[in-house]
Each structure stands twice: as structure tokens, then as C-alpha cells.
C-alpha positions in Angstrom: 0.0 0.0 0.0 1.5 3.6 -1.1 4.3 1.8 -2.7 4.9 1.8 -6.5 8.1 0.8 -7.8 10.1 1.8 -4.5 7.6 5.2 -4.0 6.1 5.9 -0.9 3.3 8.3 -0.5 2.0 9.1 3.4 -0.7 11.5 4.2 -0.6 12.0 7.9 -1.2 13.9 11.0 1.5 16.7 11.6 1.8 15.5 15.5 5.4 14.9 16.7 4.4 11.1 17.2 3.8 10.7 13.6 6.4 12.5 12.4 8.9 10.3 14.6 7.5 7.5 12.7 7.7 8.4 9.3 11.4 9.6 10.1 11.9 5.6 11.1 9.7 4.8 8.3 11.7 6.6 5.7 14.9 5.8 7.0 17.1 5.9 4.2 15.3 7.0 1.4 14.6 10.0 -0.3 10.9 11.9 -0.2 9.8 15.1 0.0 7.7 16.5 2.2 4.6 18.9 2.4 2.4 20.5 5.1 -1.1 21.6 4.5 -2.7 24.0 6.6 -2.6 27.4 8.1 -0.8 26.4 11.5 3.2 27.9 10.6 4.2 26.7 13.6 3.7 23.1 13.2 5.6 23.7 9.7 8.8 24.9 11.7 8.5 22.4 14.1 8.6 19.5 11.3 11.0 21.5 9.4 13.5 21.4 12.5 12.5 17.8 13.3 13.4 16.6 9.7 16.2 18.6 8.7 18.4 17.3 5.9 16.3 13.7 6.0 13.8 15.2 3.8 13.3 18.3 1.5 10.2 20.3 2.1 7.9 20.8 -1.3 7.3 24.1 -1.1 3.7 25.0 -2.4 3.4 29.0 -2.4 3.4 29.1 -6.2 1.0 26.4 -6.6 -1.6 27.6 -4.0 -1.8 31.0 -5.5 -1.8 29.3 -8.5 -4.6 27.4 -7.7 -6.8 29.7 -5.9 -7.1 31.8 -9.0 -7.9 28.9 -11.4 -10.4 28.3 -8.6 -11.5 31.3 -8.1 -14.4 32.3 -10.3 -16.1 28.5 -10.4 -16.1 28.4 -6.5 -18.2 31.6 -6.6 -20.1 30.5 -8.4 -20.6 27.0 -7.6 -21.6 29.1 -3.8 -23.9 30.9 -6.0 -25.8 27.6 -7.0 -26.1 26.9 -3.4 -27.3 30.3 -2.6 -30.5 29.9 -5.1 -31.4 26.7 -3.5 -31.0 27.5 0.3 -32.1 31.2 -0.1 -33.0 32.1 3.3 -31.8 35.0 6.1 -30.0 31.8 8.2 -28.0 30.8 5.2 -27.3 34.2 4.7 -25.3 34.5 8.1 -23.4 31.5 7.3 -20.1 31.7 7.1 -20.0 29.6 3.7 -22.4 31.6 1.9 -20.1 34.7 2.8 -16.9 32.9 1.0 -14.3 35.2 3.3 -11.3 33.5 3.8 -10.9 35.0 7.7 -13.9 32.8 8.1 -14.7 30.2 5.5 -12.1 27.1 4.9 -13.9 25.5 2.1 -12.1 27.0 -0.5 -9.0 27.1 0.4 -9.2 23.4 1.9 -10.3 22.2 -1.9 -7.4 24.4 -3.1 -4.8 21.9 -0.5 -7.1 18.6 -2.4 -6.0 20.3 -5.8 -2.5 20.4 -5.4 -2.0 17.3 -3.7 -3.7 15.6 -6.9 -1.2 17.6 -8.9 1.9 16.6 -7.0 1.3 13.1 -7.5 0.9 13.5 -10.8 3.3 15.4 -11.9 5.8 13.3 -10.1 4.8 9.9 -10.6 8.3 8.8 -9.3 9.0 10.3 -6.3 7.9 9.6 -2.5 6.1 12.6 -0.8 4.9 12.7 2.8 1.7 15.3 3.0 0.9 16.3 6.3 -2.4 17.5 6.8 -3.6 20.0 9.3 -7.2 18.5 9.8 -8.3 15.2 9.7 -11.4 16.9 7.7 -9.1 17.5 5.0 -7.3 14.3 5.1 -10.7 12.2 4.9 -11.7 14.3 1.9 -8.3 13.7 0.2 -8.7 9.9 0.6 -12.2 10.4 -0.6 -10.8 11.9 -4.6 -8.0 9.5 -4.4 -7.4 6.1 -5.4 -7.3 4.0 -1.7 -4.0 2.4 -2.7 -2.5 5.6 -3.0 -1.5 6.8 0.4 -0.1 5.2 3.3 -2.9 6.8 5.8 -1.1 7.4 9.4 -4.4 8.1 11.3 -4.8 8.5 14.4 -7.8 5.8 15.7 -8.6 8.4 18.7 -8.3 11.4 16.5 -12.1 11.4 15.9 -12.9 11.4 19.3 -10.3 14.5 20.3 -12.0 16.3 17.3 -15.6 15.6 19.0 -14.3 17.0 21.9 -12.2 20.2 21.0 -15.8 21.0 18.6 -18.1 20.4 22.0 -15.6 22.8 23.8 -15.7 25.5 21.5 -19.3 25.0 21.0 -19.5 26.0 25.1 -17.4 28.6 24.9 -18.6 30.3 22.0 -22.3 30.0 22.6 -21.4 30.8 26.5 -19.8 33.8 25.7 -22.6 35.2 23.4 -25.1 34.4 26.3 -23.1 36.1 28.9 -21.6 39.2 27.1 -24.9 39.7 25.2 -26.9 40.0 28.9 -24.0 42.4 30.1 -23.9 44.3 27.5 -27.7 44.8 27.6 -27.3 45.4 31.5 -24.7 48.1 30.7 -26.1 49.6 27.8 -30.0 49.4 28.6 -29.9 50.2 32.4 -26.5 52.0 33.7 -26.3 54.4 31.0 -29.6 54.4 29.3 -28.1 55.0 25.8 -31.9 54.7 24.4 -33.3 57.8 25.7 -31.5 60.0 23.9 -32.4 58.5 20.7 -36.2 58.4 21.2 -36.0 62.1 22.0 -34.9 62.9 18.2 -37.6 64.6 16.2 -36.3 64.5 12.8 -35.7 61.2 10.9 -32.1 59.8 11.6 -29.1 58.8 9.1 -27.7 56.0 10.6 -23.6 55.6 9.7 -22.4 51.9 10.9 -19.3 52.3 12.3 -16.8 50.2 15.2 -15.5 51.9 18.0 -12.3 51.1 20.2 -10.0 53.2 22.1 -8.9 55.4 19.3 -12.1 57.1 18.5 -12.0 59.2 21.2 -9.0 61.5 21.7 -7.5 62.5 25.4 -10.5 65.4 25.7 -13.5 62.7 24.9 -14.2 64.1 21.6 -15.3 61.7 18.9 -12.9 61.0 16.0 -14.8 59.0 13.1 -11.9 56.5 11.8 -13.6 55.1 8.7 -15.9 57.8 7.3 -13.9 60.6 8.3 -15.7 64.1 7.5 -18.5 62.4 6.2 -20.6 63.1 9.9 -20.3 66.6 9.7 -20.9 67.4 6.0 -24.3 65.1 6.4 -25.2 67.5 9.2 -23.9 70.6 7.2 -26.3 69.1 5.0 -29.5 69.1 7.4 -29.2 65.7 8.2 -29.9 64.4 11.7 -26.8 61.8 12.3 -26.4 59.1 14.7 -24.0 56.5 15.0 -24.7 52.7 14.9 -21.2 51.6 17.3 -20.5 48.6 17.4 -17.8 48.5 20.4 -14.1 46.4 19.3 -12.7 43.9 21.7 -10.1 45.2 22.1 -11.4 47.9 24.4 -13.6 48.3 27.2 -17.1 48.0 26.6 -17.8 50.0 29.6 -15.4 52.4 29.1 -16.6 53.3 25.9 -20.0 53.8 26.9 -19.1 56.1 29.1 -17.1 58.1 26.3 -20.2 57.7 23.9 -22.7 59.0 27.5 -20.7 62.3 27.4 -20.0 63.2 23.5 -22.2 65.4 21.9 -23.0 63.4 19.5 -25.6 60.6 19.2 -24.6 57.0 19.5 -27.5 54.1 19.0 -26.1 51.7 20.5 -27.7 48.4 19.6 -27.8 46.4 22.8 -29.8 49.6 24.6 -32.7 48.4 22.5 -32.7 44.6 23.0 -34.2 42.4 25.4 -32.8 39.6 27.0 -35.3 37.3 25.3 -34.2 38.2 22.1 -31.1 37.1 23.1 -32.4 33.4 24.7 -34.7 33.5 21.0 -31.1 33.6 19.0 -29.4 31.2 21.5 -31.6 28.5 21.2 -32.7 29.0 17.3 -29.1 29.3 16.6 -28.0 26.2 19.3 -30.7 23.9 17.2 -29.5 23.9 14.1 -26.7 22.0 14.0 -26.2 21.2 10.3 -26.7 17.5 9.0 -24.5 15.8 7.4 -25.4 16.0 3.5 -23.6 15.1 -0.2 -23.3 18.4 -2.2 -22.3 18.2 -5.9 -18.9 18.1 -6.7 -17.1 21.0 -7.2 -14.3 21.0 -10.5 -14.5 16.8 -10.3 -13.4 17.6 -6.4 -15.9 15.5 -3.8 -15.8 18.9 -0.9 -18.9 17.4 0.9 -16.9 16.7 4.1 -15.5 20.5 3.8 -18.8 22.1 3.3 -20.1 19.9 6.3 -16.8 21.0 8.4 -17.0 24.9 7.4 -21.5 24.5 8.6 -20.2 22.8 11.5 -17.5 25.9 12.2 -20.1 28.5 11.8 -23.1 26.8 13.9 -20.4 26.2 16.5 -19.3 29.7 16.5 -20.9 33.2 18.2 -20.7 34.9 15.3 -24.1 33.8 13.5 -25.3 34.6 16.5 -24.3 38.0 17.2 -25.3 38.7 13.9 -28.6 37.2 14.4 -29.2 40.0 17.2 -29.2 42.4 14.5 -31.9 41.7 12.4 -33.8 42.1 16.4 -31.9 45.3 16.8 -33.8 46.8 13.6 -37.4 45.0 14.6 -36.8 46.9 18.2 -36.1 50.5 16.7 -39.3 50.1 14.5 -40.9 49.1 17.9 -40.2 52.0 19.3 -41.1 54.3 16.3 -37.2 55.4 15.3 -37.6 57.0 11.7 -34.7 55.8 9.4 -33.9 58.1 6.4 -31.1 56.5 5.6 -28.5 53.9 6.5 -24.9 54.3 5.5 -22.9 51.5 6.0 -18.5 50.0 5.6 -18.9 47.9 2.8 -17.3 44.5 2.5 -20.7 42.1 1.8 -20.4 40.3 4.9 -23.0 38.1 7.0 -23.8 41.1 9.2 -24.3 43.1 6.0 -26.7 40.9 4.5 -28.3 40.7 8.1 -28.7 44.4 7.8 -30.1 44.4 4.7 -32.7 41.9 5.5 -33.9 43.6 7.9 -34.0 47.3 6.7 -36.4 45.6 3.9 -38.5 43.8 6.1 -38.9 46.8 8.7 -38.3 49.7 6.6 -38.6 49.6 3.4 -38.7 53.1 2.2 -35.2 53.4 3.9 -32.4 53.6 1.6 -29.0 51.9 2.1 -25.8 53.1 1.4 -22.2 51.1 1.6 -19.2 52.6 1.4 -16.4 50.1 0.6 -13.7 51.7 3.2 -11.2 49.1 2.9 -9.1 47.7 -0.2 -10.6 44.7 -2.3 -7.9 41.8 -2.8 -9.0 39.6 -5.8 -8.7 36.3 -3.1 -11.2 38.3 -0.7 -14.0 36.4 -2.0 -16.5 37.9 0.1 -16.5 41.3 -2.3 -17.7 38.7 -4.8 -20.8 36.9 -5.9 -22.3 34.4 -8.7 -24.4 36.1 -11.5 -26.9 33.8 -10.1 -27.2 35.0 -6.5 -27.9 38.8 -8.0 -31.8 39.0 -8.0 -31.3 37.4 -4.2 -29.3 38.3 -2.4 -29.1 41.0 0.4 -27.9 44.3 -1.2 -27.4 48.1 -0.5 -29.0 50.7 -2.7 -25.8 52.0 -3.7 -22.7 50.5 -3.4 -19.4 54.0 -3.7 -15.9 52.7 -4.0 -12.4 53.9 -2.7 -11.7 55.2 -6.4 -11.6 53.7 -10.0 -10.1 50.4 -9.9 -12.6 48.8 -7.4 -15.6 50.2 -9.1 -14.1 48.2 -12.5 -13.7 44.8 -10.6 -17.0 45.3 -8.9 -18.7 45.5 -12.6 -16.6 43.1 -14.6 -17.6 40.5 -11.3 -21.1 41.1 -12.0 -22.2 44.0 -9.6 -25.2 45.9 -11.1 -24.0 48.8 -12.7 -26.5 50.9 -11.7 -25.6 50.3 -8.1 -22.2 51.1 -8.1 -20.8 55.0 -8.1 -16.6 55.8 -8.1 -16.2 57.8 -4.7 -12.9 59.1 -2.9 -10.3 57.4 -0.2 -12.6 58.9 2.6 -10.8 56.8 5.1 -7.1 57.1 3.2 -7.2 60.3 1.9 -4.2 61.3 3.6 -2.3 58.8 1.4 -2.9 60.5 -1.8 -0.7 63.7 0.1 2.5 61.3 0.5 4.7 63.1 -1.4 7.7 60.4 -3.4 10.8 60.1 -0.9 14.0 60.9 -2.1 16.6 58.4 -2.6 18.4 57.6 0.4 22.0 59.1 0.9 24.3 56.8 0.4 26.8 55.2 2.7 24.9 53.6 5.5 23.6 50.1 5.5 19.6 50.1 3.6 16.8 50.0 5.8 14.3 47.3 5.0 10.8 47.8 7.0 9.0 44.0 7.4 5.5 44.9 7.8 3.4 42.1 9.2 -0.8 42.2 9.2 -3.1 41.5 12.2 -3.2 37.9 11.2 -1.3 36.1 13.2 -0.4 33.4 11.3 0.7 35.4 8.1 2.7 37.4 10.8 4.6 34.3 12.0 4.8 33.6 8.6 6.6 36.4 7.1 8.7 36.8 10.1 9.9 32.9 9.4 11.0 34.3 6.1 12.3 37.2 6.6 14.6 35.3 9.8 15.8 32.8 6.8 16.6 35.7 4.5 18.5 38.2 6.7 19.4 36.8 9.5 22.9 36.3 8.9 22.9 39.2 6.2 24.3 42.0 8.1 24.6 44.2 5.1 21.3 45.4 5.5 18.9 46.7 8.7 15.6 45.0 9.3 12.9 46.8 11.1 10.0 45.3 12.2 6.7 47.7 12.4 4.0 45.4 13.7 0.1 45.6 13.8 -0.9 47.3 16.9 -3.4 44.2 17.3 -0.9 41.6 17.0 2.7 42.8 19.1 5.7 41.5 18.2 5.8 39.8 21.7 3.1 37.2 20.5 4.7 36.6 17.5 8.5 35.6 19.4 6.8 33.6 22.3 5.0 31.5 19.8 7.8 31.3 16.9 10.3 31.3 19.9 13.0 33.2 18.7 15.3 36.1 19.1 16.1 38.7 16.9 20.0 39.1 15.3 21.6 42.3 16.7 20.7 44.0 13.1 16.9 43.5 13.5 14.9 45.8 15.5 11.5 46.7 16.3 9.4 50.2 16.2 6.5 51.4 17.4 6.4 54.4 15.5 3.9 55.4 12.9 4.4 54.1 9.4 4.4 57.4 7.8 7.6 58.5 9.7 9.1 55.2 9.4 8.6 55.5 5.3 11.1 58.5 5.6 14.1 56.1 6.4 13.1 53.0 4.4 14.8 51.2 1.3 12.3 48.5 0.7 9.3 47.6 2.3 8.3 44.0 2.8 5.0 42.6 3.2 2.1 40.0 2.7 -1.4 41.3 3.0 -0.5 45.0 4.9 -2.0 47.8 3.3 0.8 49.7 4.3 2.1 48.2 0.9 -0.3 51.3 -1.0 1.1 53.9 1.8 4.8 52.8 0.8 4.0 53.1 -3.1 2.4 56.2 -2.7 5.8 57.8 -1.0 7.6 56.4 -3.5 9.2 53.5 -2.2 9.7 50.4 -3.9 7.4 47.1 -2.2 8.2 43.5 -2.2 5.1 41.1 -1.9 6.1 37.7 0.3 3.7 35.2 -1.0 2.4 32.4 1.4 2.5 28.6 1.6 -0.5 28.3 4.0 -3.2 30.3 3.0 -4.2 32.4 0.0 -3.0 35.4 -1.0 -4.4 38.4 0.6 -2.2 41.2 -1.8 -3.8 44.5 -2.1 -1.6 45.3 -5.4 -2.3 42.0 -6.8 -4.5 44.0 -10.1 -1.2 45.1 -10.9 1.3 42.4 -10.4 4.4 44.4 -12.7 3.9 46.7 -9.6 5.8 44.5 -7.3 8.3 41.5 -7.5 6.8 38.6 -5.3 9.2 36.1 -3.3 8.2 32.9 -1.9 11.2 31.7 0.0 14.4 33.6 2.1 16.4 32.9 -1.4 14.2 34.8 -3.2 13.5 37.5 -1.1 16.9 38.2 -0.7 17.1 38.4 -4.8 14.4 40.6 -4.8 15.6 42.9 -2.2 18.8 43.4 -3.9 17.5 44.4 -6.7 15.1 47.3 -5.3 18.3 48.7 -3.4 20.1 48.5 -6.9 18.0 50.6 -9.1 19.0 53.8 -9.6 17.7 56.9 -9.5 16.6 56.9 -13.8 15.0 53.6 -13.1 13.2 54.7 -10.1 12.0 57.8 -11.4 9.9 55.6 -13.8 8.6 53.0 -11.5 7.4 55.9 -9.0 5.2 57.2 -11.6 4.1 54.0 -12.6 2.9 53.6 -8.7 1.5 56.9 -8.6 -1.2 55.8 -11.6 -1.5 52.8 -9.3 -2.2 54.3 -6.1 -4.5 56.8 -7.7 -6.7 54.0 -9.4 -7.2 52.4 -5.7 -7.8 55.6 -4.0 -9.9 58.3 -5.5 -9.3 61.9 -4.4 -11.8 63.3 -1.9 -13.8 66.9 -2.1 -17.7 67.9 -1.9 -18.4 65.9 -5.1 -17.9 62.2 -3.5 -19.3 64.1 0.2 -22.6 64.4 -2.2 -22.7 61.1 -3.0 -23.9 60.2 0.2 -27.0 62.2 0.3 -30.3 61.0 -0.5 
């Protein structure tokens, strides 16, 4: 079994045990090895277990690679599902959303894909693949030939996997229970953030927005961090504004209440209107509808059942239905109480607690019209921006849809948006990136400065920091600085990756825009701060992942950037930024100038206007 003419193929768990065995069982012979899943961690630990007894496959090509082959017939293939399960549950599903923060479907099928691939396009030599979840290993065994694999399987593995699904399932469902009464308690009673909304006369624009620590400044007053002067023009305008928070985790719930209780202007905050028993409703509807088992076409010749059942399984298990459940409640309780909606502007980025929204501002108020603004970027491989022809005359949509600037109105059309419903608008949110002025070469003489710049994800962090580790870290000719996510400290990242950094790395705290005035190259995976280094002029160096797909804001305009998989490569490709001169850069900047102003439209009264009824 998994033999063929001295080849030996294993798929197995990535647990130290098994990987002690295949060691023995490989003794001597030559395979490659492979590791599918999003856990980097695990990778390094096998990579410093094996060593020089095997050669790691790496896969970052092929995964892109695959995804975008992918890409379109998954949406659409979702979109198929959409027609037949049509309904406001299926809506908050994480699987009908297709984001890859949350849905593992696709990128699961994408692993299947390139597995099949491997062993086909090396007929003759002996891989070991091991697989993150046993979900994914059933469903691999499932599209290949039994006699294929050696399978090192656990026999208990099923019973952990019951038992690590029932505790999330507690804590998850727990937690929306408990936090959802406190915030009610806090909200509701202790500062009695209703009454001020039932005293307003004159119809209300709502603006969706999410509050944390840094939209208050040290005097209390209110700082609007995605729609920036959008508040006061509305009200310029004669419109009555108040703002739907929804309060981050990382802050203090209470603490911003009490900001919101003493600003001036009006915050609706959502649990002031609910009732515990709409809370108990959502926990129980949402607790007893644990999905079924079920066999779902097949998806490009792939059988995916078991990841569809696996990704329904995630979501039901999870608070976030949930949570977003509350909100179609949240709009039922304001009609209740007679709140006249003009209009509802909201950040778009089509996800479940959109289409929640959307549901309900047409069941409860009809004549309301909805606005999104899409505040962020739009990466090709964040599928939830995207949708099936199919799903158009169903699913939940805004009125208008404005974009960031050109560039995202054209993808949003070619993919199928109606036309109609989508208006270019301005970089509300970024506008102070289309005022970075191009930064003068360097002087030279002192070693280059190359700025790592991981995202909030903390695997990709992990990830790129691995890399970047192999690449410089016994390359003193340059200085690597690490500028961090505020939501994910480097502290997490070197307790969990357990390493040090070489005398010539160091971190910063600073802001990026004062950083950018000392940096060579800037290297990256998903960070937006890519756009705000192109737009000062400084050449960018996308790191491409072997775990999970590839998150690139600049990936419309891949001549923009060279992209490096390994340490090797992103070495080469950091060489060759610092060599250009200053001819050769002169040309690329103003090749990244057309680029950053196709992402991010400029902002004045025009795209302001846009969001008046």
C-alpha cells in the first residue's frame, strides 16, 4: 500500500508522534515532504525535526496558483447553493459569505488540488503530506485512489476532534449568552443609551461604524476613523446623524459607553434596545440547528462534501451567527419603538452582518435607503466582495454601493455588480495617502533600511517573520525593522515562533508614515501599508504564502511589485530594489502613482454628495 516501484506516498497527521514514525519509516530514502494548513508553527516544528532527512515541497506558487484557477467556479458553484438555500440563516453562514478569515472551504479544496497535482506530476518520487485537519485528510482519501496513500491516522483522533468542537461549542455560545446580557445590562440600564435616541424629532441617518480606544481622543471628543468628514458634511447638509457603534474587543465595553454617554454626538447603541429574550430567541434558534450531514455536488471533479459539512459545523459552533442574528432584532426593536430611518450608511465588505442588515432594513423599513461605502481595499482572493451572477436578483444588497476610487468600481462591474448600483467615490478613510509626497533616494553610505511589515493575522505574521529570519538573518549588510500591527505585538509573534532577533533587526513602534522617511524597501504579505509605501515612493516586495491564499492588495497590478516565496528569493528581490538607480526609479514611481491613484480616488464635496439622499 502507497508503494509503486520503490515510491512511498503518506498522508498523515503533523503530530510529533507521527512524524517520529515516518522519520523511522523513511529511514534511508529520499521523499519530499509537504504541510497543508494554516498552522506555521507546526511547519517549523517538522521543518527542525526533519532537517536534511527530507526536502520540504514548497507549495506557495502552486496555491496562489490554484486559488485563481479556482476562483471564479467556486463563486459560483456558492452561487448555485445560494438559489437553493435562499433564506436570512444561510445568509449569516459563514459559507455563503466565501471570506477566507472565516470560510475554509475553499482554500481546503485548493490543498485537495494540489495534492492531486503533486502526484501526478511526479509519478516517481515519495512525498509525505501532512495534513492539518483530519477533515481535509478524509476528503483527500475520498478523490483518491485507496491504494494511493499510506494513511497514518490517528484511531482516537475522531474522538479528540468531538471533543475540541463540544468545547468551542461551550465557549462560543457561553460567551454570546453572557456578554450579550452584560452588554444589555450596561447599555439598557446603567447608562440608558436609548433615551437619547427616542428624544430625536427629525428622521435619523444612521452611519455603521466600530469603536475602540482610538475614537476618542484624550478630551473625549469623537474621532470618526472610517468615514472621516462624512458626519459633519451630512449634518452641514441638514441631516440628523447618529451613530450605529459597534464597540471592538479590544477595548472596554464599559469604558466606551461612558465616552459615547458624554459626547455630543448621538450613538444608537444596539444592545440599549434589545431584550434579554431576544437574546435566549437567537441562542436557542441558533443552538438547534446544528447542520446535517449532506452530499453536495462536486465541485471542478473535487468531492468537498466533508469540507462544506466541516465549514457548517465551524459557523453553527461559533458566536458569530449569532451576534449577527441580534441584529436583524436590533432593527425590529427600533421600528418598535417608532425610530424614523432616512437613511442607513454602512462600511462595505458584503459580509453576513451586511446581508443581516439588509434583510432587515427591507422587512422593517422599506422606504429606507441603504448606502455602503467600501472603506477598505478589495484583494482579488477576498471572496467575500464577490458573488455568482446567479445570486444577483437574491441576495441582500445596498441601494448604492461607492468605492475607494476607480479600480474597485471596474472589478465590482466586470464581477457582476449591477451597474447601476455602483458610483466611483474618494479614499474617505485614506485620503491622507494621496498627500505622501515620493521620498527621495536615500543618501548613500549607510547600510539600507528594510521595513518588514506584518498584518493583524497572526499566522501570516509568524509567517513572514519565518521568512524574513531565513533571508537576513545572517545578512548584516542590511537593517531589518519590524513595524507590527498594533493588534498583534511582536511579543506574541517571538513567544510563539520562539525566537530572538540578530543584533541587526529591531522593532518600532512608530507610525508608518515616519518610518517610510528612512526606508529602502518595504516587505509585506497582506498590509495595506504596501499602498502607503508606493504612494511615498518606495519600492514594495510582496512575500507570497504557503498556508493560506494570498491576501495582496496590489495584486491588479502584479508588474507593480516582484513577489518572493522563500528567504532565497527574497533576498534576490531585495537586492534588486536597493540597486535601481535613480533613472530607473524615477519611472517605476510614476508607474505607482497611476496605481495608487486608481485604488484611492481623491476626496472633495463631489464624493461628500454622493452620500445624500
Amino acid at each position: 500500500m502507497g508503494e509503486s516501484k520503490g515510491r512511498v506516498c503518506i498522508v498523515s497527521s503533523p503530530s510529533r508522534r507521527f512524524v517520529k514514525k515516518i522519520l523511522k519509516r523513511m529511514k534511508g530514502k529520499k521523499f519530499w515532504w509537504v504541510y497543508f494548513g494554516e498552522d506555521v508553527l507546526k511547519a517549523v516544528s517538522i521543518d527542525t525535526a526533519i532537517r536534511d532527512k527530507g526536502q520540504r515541497f514548497e507549495i506557495a506558487g502552486l496555491l496562489q496558483e490554484a486559488a485563481r484557477s479556482l476562483r471564479q467556479p467556486y463563486i459560483d458553484y456558492i452561487g448555485k447553493l445560494s438559489r437553493e438555500k435562499n433564506s436570512l440563516r444561510w445568509w449569516a453562514s459563514s459559507l455563503s459569505e466565501k471570506s477566507p478569515f472565516n470560510s475554509k472551504t475553499f482554500l481546503h479544496a485548493c490543498y485537495i488540488r494540489i495534492c492531486m497535482y503533486i502526484l501526478k506530476k511526479y509519478p516517481d518520487k515519495s512525498f509525505v503530506f501532512f495534513i492539518e485537519k483530519g477533515t481535509i485528510r478524509r476528503a483527500l482519501l475520498k478523490n483518491m485512489p485507496v491504494t494511493e496513500f499510506e494513511n497514518m491516522r490517528d484511531t482516537r483522533e475522531s474522538i479528540s476532534e468531538g471533543l475540541e468542537d463540544l468545547k468551542k461549542l461551550v465557549l462560543h455560545k457561553g460567551w454570546f449568552l453572557l456578554s450579550s446580557i452584560y452588554y444589555i445590562f450596561m447599555a439598557k440600564y446603567v447608562y440608558r443609551m436609548r433615551k437619547r435616541v427616542e428624544t430625536q424629532k427629525q428622521p435619523l441617518t444612521l452611519i455603521f461604524t466600530w469603536v475602540d480606544r482610538r475614537s476618542f481622543d484624550k478630551e473625549g471628543v469623537y474621532r470618526e476613523t472610517y468615514f472621516g468628514k462624512l458626519p459633519d458634511y451630512l449634518k452641514t447638509n441638514g441631516k440628523n446623524v447618529a451613530f450605529v457603534s459597534h464597540v471592538l474587543g479590544t477595548a472596554s465595553y464599559r469604558e466606551i459607553l461612558d465616552k459615547m454617554a458624554k459626547s455630543e454626538n448621538v450613538f444608537l447603541v444596539p444592545h440599549a434596545f434589545l431584550s434579554i429574550s431576544d437574546v435566549v430567541r437567537v441562542f436557542f434558534a441558533t443552538l438547534g440547528n446544528m447542520p446535517k450531514k449532506t452530499i453536495y455536488p462536486r465541485f471542478e471533479e473535487l468531492e468537498i462534501s466533508d469540507l462544506i459539512h466541516d465549514d457548517l459545523k465551524n459557523s453553527w459552533s461559533s458566536a458569530r451567527v449569532a451576534f449577527d442574528l441580534l441584529l436583524h432584532h436590533f432593527v425590529r426593536r427600533l421600528k418598535e419603538r417608532h425610530v424614523t430611518i432616512d437613511t442607513a450608511i454602512y462600511p462595505f465588505e458584503n459580509q453576513t452582518w451586511e446581508k443581516v442588515l439588509c434583510t432587515a432594513m427591507r422587512r422593517f423599513y422599506p422606504s429606507t435607503y441603504l448606502i455602503a461605502y467600501q472603506h477598505s481595499t478589495v484583494y482579488t482572493m477576498l471572496l467575500n466582495y464577490f458573488f455568482s451572477k446567479q445570486e444577483i436578483d437574491i441576495i441582500p444588497f445596498p441601494d448604492k454601493v461607492i468605492t475607494n476610487g476607480r479600480h474597485p468600481k471596474r472589478l465590482f462591474i466586470e464581477s457582476g455588480y449591477p451597474a447601476g448600483k455602483v458610483v466611483e467615490g474618494g479614499a474617505i478613510r485614506y485620503e491622507y495617502l494621496l498627500e505622501a509626497k515620493a521620498s527621495e533616494r536615500r543618501e548613500k553610505g549607510g547600510k539600507p533600511l528594510v521595513l518588514v511589515a506584518p498584518s493583524i493575522s497572526e499566522s501570516e505574521a509568524i509567517e513572514l517573520i519565518w521568512k524574513v529570519l531565513g533571508a537576513f538573518e545572517s545578512c548584516r549588510e542590511y537593517r531589518i525593522l519590524i513595524k507590527c500591527h498594533p493588534d498583534m505585538p511582536f511579543g506574541i509573534i517571538s513567544k510563539r515562533l520562539n525566537v530572538g532577533l540578530p543584533a541587526h533587526f529591531t522593532l518600532s513602534d512608530k507610525p508608518v508614515a515616519k518610518l517610510l522617511k528612512e526606508t529602502d524597501v518595504l516587505l509585506y504579505t497582506s498590509s495595506t501599508t504596501s499602498v502607503e509605501a508606493m504612494a511615498a515612493g518606495i519600492p514594495v516586495v510582496h512575500v507570497a504564502s504557503d498556508f493560506y491564499l494570498d491576501l495582496d492588495p496590489l495584486d491588479f497590478s502584479p508588474e507593480a511589485r516582484p513577489c518572493a516565496r522563500n528567504p532565497g528569493e527574497i533576498v534576490r528581490c531585495v537586492d534588486e530594489a536597493i540597486a535601481m538607480d535613480e533613472e530607473e526609479l524615477s519611472v517605476k514611481r510614476k508607474s505607482w502613482d497611476r496605481i495608487v491613484s486608481d485604488l484611492f480616488g481623491e476626496v472633495d464635496e463631489s464624493v461628500y454628495r454622493l452620500f445624500l439622499r
